[in-house]
DOLODO-610647 format. One record per residue (C-alpha): x, y, z; residue in one letter. Coordinates in steps of 0.5 Angstrom, whole numbers, padded with zeros to 4 digits. Example, Ala and Ser with C-alpha at 12.3 -4.5 7.8 and 13.67 -1.06 7.14 Angstrom:
! DOLODO-610647
0025|-0009|0016|a .
0027|-0002|0014|s .
END
This chain:
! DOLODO-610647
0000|0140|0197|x .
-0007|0140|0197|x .
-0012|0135|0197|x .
-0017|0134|0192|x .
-0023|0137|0193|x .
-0029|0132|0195|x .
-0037|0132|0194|x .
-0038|0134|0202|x .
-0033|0141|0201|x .
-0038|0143|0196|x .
-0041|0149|0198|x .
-0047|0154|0194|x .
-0046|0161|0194|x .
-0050|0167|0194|x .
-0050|0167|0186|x .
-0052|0161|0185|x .
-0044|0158|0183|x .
-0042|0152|0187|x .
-0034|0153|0190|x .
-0030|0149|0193|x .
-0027|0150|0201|x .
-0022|0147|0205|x .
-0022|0139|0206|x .
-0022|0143|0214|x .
-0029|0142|0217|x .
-0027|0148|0222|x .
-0032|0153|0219|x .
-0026|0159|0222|x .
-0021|0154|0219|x .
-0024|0155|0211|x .
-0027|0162|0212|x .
-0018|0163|0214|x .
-0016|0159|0208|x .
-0021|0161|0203|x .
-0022|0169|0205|x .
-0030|0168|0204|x .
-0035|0165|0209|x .
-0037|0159|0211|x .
-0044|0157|0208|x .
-0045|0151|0214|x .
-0043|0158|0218|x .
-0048|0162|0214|x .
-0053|0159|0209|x .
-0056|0156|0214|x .
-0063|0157|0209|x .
-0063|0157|0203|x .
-0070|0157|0202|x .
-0070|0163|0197|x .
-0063|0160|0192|x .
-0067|0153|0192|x .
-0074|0157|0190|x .
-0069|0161|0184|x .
-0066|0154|0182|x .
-0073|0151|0181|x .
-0076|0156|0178|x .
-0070|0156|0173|x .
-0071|0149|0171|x .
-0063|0148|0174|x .
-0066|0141|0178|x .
-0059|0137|0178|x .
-0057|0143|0182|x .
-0062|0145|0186|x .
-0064|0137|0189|x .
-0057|0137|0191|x .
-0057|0144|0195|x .
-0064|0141|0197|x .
-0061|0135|0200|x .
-0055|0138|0202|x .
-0059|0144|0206|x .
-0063|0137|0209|x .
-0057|0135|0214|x .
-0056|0141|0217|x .
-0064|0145|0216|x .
-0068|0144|0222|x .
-0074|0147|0217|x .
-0076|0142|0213|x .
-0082|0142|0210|x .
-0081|0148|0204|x .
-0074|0142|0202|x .
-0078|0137|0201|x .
-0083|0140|0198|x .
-0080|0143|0192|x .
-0076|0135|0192|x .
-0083|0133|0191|x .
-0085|0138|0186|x .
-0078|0136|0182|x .
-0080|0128|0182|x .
-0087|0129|0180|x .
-0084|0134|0174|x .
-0079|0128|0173|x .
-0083|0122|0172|x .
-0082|0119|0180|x .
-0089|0120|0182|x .
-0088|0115|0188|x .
-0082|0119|0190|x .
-0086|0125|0191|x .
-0092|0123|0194|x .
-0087|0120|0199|x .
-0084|0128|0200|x .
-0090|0131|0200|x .
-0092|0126|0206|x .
-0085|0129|0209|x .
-0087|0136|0209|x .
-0094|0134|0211|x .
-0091|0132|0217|x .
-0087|0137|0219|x .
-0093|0142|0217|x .
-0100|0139|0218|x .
-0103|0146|0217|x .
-0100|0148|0210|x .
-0106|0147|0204|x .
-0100|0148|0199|x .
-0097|0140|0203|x .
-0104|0138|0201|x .
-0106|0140|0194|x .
-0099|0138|0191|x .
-0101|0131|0194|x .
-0107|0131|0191|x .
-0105|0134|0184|x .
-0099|0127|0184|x .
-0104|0122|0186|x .
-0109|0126|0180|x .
-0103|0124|0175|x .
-0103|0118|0178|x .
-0110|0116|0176|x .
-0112|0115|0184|x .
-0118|0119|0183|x .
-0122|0117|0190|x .
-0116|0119|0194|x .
-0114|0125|0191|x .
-0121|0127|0192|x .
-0120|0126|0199|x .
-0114|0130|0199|x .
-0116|0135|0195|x .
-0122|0136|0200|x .
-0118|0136|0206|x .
-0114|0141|0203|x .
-0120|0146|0202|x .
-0122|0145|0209|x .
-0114|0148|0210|x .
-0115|0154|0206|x .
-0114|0162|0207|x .
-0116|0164|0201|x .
-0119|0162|0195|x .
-0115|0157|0190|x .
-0117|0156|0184|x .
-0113|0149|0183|x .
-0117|0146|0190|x .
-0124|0148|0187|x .
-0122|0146|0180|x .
-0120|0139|0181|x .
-0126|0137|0186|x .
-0130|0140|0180|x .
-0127|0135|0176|x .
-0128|0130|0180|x .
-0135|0131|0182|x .
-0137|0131|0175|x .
-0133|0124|0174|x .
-0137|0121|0179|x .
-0131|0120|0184|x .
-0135|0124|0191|x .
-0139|0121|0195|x .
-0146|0118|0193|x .
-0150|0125|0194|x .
-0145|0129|0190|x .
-0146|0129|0183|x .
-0147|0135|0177|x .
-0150|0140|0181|x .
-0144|0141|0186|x .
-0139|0139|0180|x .
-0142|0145|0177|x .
-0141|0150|0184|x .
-0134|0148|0185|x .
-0133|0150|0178|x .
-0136|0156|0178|x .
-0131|0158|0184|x .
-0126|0156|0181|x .
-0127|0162|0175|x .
-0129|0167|0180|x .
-0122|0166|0183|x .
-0118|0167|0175|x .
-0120|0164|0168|x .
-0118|0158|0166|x .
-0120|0155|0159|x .
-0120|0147|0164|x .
-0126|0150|0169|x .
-0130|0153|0162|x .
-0128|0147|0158|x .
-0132|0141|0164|x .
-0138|0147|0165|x .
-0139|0147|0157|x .
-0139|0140|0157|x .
-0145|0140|0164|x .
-0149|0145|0160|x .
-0149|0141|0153|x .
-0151|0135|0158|x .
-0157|0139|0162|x .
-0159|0142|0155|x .
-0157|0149|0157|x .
-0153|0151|0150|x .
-0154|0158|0151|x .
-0150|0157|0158|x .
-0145|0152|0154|x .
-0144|0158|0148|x .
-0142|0163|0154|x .
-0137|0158|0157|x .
-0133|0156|0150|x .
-0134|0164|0148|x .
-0129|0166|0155|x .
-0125|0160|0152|x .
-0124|0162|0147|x .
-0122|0169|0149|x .
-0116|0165|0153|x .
-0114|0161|0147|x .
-0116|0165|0141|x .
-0113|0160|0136|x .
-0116|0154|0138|x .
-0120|0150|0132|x .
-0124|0145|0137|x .
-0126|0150|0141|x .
-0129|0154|0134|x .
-0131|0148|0131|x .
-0135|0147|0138|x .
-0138|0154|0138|x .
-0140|0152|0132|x .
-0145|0147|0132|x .
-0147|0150|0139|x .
-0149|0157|0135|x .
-0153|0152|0129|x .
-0157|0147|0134|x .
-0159|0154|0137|x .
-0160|0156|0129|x .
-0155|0162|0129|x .
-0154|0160|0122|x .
-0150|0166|0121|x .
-0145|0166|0127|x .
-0145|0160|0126|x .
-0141|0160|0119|x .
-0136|0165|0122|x .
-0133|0160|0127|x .
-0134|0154|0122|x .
-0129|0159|0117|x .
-0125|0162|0122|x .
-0123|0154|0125|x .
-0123|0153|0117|x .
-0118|0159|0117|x .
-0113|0156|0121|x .
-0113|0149|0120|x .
-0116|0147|0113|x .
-0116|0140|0115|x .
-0121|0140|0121|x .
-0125|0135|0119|x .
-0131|0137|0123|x .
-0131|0144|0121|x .
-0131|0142|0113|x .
-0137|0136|0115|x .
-0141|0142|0119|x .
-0140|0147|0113|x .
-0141|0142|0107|x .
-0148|0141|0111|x .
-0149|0148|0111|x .
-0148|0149|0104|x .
-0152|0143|0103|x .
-0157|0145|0106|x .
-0157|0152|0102|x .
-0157|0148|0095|x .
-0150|0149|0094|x .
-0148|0143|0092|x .
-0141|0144|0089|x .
-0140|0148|0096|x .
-0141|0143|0099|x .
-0138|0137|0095|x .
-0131|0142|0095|x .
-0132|0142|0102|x .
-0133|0135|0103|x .
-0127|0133|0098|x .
-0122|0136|0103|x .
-0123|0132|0108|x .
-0116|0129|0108|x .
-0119|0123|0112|x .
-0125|0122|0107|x .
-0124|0115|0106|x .
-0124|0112|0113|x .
-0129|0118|0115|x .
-0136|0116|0118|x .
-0142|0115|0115|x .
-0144|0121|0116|x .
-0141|0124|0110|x .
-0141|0118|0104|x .
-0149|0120|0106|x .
-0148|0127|0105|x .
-0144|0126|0099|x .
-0149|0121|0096|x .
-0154|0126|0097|x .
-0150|0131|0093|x .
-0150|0127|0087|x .
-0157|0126|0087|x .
-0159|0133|0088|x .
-0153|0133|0081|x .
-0158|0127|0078|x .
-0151|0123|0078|x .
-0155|0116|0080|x .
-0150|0111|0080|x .
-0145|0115|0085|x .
-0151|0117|0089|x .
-0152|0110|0091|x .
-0145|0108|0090|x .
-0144|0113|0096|x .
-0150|0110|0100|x .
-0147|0103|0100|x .
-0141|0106|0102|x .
-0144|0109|0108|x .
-0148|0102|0109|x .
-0141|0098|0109|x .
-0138|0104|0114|x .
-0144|0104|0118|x .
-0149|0097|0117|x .
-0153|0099|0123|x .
-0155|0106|0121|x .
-0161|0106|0120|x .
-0163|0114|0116|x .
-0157|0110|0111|x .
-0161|0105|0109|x .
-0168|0108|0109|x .
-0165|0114|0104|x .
-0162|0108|0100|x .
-0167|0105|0100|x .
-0172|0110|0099|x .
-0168|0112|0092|x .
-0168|0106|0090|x .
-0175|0106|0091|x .
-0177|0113|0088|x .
-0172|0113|0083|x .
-0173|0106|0080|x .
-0181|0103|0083|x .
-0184|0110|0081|x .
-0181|0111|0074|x .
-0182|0105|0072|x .
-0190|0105|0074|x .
-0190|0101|0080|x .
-0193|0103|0086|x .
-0194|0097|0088|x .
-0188|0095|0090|x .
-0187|0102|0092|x .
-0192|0102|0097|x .
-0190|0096|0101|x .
-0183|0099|0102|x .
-0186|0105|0105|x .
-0190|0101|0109|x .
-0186|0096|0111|x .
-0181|0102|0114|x .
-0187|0104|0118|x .
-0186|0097|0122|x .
-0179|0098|0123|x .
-0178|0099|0131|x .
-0174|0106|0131|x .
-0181|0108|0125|x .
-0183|0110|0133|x .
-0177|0115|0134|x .
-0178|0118|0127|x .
-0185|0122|0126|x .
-0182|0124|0119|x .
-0184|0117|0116|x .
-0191|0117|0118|x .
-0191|0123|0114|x .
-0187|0121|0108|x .
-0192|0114|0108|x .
-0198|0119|0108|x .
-0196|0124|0103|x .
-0195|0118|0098|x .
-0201|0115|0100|x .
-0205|0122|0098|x .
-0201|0122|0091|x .
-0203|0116|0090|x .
-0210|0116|0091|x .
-0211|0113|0098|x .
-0214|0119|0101|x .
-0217|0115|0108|x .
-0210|0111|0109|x .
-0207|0118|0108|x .
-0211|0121|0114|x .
-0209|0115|0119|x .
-0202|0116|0118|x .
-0202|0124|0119|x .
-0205|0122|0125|x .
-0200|0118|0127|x .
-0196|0123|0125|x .
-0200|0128|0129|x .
-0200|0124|0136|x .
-0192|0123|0135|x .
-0191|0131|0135|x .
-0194|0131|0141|x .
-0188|0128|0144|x .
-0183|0128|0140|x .
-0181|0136|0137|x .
-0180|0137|0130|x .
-0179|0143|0126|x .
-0184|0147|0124|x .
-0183|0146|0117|x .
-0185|0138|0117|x .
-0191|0142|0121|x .
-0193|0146|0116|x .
-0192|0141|0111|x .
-0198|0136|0115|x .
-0202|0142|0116|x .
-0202|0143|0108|x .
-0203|0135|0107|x .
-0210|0136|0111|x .
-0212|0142|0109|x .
-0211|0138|0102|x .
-0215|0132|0105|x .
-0220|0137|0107|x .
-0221|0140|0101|x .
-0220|0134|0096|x .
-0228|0133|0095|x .
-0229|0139|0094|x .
-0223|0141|0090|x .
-0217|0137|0088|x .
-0209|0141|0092|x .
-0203|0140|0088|x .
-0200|0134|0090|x .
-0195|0133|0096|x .
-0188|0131|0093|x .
-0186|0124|0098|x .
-0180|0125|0102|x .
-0174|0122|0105|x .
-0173|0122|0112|x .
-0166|0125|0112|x .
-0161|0128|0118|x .
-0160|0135|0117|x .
-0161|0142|0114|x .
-0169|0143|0113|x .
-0169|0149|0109|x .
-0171|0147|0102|x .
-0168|0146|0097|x .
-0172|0145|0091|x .
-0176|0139|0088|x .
-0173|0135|0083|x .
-0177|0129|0079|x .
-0177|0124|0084|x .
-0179|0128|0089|x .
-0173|0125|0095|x .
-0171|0131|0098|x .
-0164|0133|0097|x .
-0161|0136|0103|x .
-0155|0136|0108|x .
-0155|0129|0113|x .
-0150|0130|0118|x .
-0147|0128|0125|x .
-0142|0130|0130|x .
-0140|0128|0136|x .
-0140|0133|0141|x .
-0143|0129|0148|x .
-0145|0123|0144|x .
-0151|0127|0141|x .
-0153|0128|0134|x .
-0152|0135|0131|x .
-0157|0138|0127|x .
-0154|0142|0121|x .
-0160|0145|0117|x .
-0164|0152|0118|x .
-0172|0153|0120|x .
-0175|0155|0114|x .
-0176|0162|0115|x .
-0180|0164|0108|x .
-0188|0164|0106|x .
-0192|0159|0104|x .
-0190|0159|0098|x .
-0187|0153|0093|x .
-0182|0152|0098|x .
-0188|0148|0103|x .
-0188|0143|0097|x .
-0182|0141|0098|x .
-0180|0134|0101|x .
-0178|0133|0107|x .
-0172|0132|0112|x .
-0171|0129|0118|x .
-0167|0132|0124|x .
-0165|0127|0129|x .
-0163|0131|0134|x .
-0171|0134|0135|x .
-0172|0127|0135|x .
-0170|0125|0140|x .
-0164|0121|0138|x .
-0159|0120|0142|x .
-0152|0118|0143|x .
-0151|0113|0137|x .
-0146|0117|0132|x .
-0147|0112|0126|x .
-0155|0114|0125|x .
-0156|0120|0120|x .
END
């Protein structure tokens, strides 16, 4: 009778099947008794088995063939390197690092050994270590490889290298790793470099290869987006915020940047529709409650214009172009019509001695526009030139320049000659086209932000017209030509 088969007479054939053989240890005896070979007689390595099995995911099966194959193969480095692989792949990190460490030892010339090293403690968060590891490993290589240069970009860019390495080689490590194949990661953290240093253009290159890998991802279009309106490709930039809109209608950033952009072009229903389909409208920012009330103050729904500003206030208690547009409609809307220029006058003087006024030129303006329409010619001419010495600084867009420009000229001529009345302008975020002129003479356009590296996007156009009825309009502030700089919470 024969006994029963034990684990140790297991044995893995050339098709990948295990079988029993004979209790026998003699390799003759079960080659006798089964009528097929040995594997200890034969299989002697059966590297390209485990490979196969690893491939196909079968771990179970190919860990015990590796363990197996490890008592009787004197090659150990390909066994225990695809044991690690198969740890790292289950969540046992440590056991792994202690593989790769094995097969490091039993070939100290592989790069492979290294890197598979390195990618575990990157897992791991042990990012100094596998910085070091990662730049042993390219000291090793035979050719390129787009994981070593990658990950030693990535790490250069989070400031994990040594004291004199930094972005520049980041971005070098990077570059060599998209010569060696496209990889939406290597384009991702390059985008990201190139929005730091300014360089939008660079940025719009790198997310368009993205983009020809992963054709579907709204992030990326919602990204490209805001890029292509900062570099004021109004028109392209639409098409990718409605692609991204296309394929998840409940991207938020995209609807946000879109209502702005229809904002902006005085379409207000367009821009409220976007904005009601926001699905998470009522923890949303503050960003668009401010948008919102803007809309209903352009529709002369005041009371959900300002509800909506306070609104934005509770969200945001520190942004400070929520409280000035609030505080300005407050003010046009109740101090003017009800004959007060007083108390209008000192709000908006006040504003002026506010400490971000020194950031924001476009309140200057607003105060020397005032003061011009009601009959301080003199305080007029001081605030435009503060205005003026600030623009030399800080950049604005032509528009609030051609707008200055007008006001002088009025100064100029006003002894001659009295000019049309400049309208007063709230000092908002956003699109900088006009939009019309209404009774208050507060300008009604898109206020909006984004996060995307902590900058504040401007959604508006340039006014690209003539110098019609359009330059009488108010005036919006753009934060992002301002100088403002990583506080979402402003508009």
């Amino acid at each position: 009778m024969t006994s029963p088969t034990s684990n140790s007479d297991l044995y893995v054939y050339c098709n990948g099947r295990t079988s029993s053989s004979s209790s026998s240890k003699d390799p003759q005896t079960a080659m006798a008794s089964s009528g097929r070979p040995s594997a200890v007689a034969t299989n002697r390595n059966m590297n390209w088995l485990i490979h196969g099995l690893y491939t196909r995911k079968d771990y179970a099966l190919c860990r015990k063939l590796i363990d197996r194959q490890l008592t009787i193969n004197y090659d150990k480095e390909y066994l225990y390197y695809t044991k690690g692989l198969i740890l790292r792949d289950e969540d046992n990190p440590t056991e792994a690092i202690n593989c790769f460490q094995l097969a490091i030892i039993a070939n100290k010339k592989s790069s492979e050994n290294y890197k598979e090293l390195a990618k575990t403690l990157f897992s791991m968060g042990r990012f100094k270590q596998s910085l070091e590891v990662f730049l042993k490993a390219e000291t090793l290589l035979e050719r390129p490889d787009h994981d070593v240069y990658h990950h030693i970009g990535e790490l250069f860019y989070r400031n994990f290298g040594q004291p004199k390495a930094g972005v520049a080689e980041a971005k070098e490590y990077l570059k060599q790793a998209i010569m060696c194949g496209k990889h939406v990661a290597s384009y991702k953290i390059l985008a990201e470099i190139y929005i730091e240093e300014g360089d939008n253009v660079k940025a719009i290159e790198m997310i368009e290869n993205c983009l020809q890998i992963s054709q579907d991802d709204v992030t990326l279009m919602t990204q490209i987006g805001i890029l292509y309106l900062k570099i004021n490709e109004y028109q392209r930039a639409f098409e990718k915020l409605l692609d991204a809109i296309a394929i998840d209608d409940k991207c938020t950033t995209a609807l946000l940047a879109l209502g702005s952009i229809l904002q902006s072009k005085n379409d207000i229903d367009g821009a409220l529709n976007k904005y009601k389909r926001i699905s998470n409208l009522p923890d949303e920012g503050s960003e668009v409650w401010s948008n919102i009330g803007l809309c209903f103050f352009k529709k002369q729904k005041y009371i959900a214009a300002i509800s909506c500003l306070k609104k934005a206030i509770w969200v945001a208690p520190l942004n400070f172009n929520a409280l000035y547009n609030l505080g300005l409609i407050l003010v046009t809307a109740c101090l003017r019509h009800l004959n007060d220029p007083g108390n209008a006058y000192l709000s908006l003087e006040k504003s002026t001695m506010l400490p971000d006024a020194i950031k924001n030129p476009l309140i200057y303006l607003n105060f020397a526009l005032y003061c011009y329409e009601i009959g301080k010619p003199d305080q007029s001419v001081s605030y435009l030139s503060n205005f003026l010495e600030m623009t030399q600084h800080v950049s604005v867009h032509r528009e609030y320049l051609k707008m200055a420009d007008r006001l002088n000229m009025a100064l100029l001529s006003s002894v001659t000659e009295p000019e049309p009345t400049p309208q007063l302008a709230a000092v908002t975020t956003g699109g900088s086209s006009p939009v019309g002129n209404d009774d208050t003479g507060i300008r009604n356009e898109s206020t909006t932000a984004a996060k995307e590296g902590g900058d504040v996007i401007h959604y508006g156009n340039e006014d690209e017209g003539g110098d019609g009825d359009d330059d009488d309009e108010a005036v919006g502030a753009d934060e992002t030509s301002l100088g403002f700089e990583g506080s979402t919470s402003r508009q």
